[in-house]
Phi, psi and omega in degrees: 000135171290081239307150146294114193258092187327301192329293207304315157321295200287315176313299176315313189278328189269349189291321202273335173216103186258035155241057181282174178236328198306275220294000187261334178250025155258346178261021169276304191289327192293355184280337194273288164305349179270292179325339156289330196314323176302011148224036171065004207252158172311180146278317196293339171317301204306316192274328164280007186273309208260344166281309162329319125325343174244323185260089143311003175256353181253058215245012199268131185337298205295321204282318185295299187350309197318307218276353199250356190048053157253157169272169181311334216256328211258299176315340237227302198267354150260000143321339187249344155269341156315282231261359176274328168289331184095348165309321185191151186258150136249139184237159198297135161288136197306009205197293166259132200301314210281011213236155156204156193234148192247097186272132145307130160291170165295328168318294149294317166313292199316298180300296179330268183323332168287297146039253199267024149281295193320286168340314157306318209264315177321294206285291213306324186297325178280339202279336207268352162305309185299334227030168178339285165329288174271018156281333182275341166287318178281329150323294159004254164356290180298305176260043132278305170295326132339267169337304172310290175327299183318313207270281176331265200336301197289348162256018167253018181065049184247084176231167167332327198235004163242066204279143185225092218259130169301127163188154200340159164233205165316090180116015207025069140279137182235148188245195182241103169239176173290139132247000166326114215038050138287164147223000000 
């Protein structure tokens, strides 16, 4: 089998664009994610117990799936550690049987704010490295480059609510396929 070579990996991407961001938001999210450890929890736990904490209206399996860009089956087993935790219940949906809607405990609200108190305390203490100035700058940026990012995806037909996840077709060819309304 053929070792990987991190170098080699990293070379393709800076040969080819030596301003990429990729290797700057992958040691951003692994920075982020390593910081989970600190509540004992997965990262994908960690991230749907705190979107569940900011959207409660978004709180139905299929729906988180969307919003956390898991697959269902990956959603299904962090709904059984929330709820293996005392974090969150599934409860019957009001209209339909075939359905569940997933609430925070108090526990779970409670740990989601320390969370994002943490996640805050994290950024402002590193923001504060930059000073003022260029943090409002790099703010700037960032949500331009955001906008761009936005704007491509939406003239590659790419949005938040038509999510089109890639995976083999025939022939290892990779494709397209909808999850829109699955559960």
């Amino acid at each position: 089998m053929p070792q990987h070579d991190v170098r080699s990996a990293k070379n393709i991407v800076t040969s080819h664009a030596p301003y990429s961001l990729l290797p700057i938001w992958r040691r951003i999210y692994h920075g982020y994610m390593t910081r989970t450890r600190l509540w004992g929890l997965p990262g994908n736990v960690c991230m749907t117990l705190v979107h569940l904490a900011e959207h409660p209206e978004n709180c139905e399996p299929a729906a988180l799936a969307r919003a956390t860009f898991c697959p269902r089956q990956t959603m299904t087993f962090i709904l059984d550690v929330l709820e293996e935790n005392g974090l969150a219940s599934r409860q019957p949906h009001p209209t339909d049987r075939r359905r569940k809607i997933i609430r925070l405990s108090a526990k779970g609200q409670h740990l989601a704010r320390r969370m994002l108190q943490n996640a805050q305390d994290i950024e402002r203490e590193i923001l504060r490295v930059l000073g003022r100035e260029n943090a409002e700058t790099l703010h700037t940026l960032l949500a331009r480059y955001a906008a761009a990012l936005a704007a491509r995806n939406a003239r590659d037909g790419l949005t938040s609510n038509s999510l089109e996840v890639p995976h083999a077709a025939e022939g290892g060819k990779i494709g397209k396929r909808r999850t829109e309304g699955r559960g």
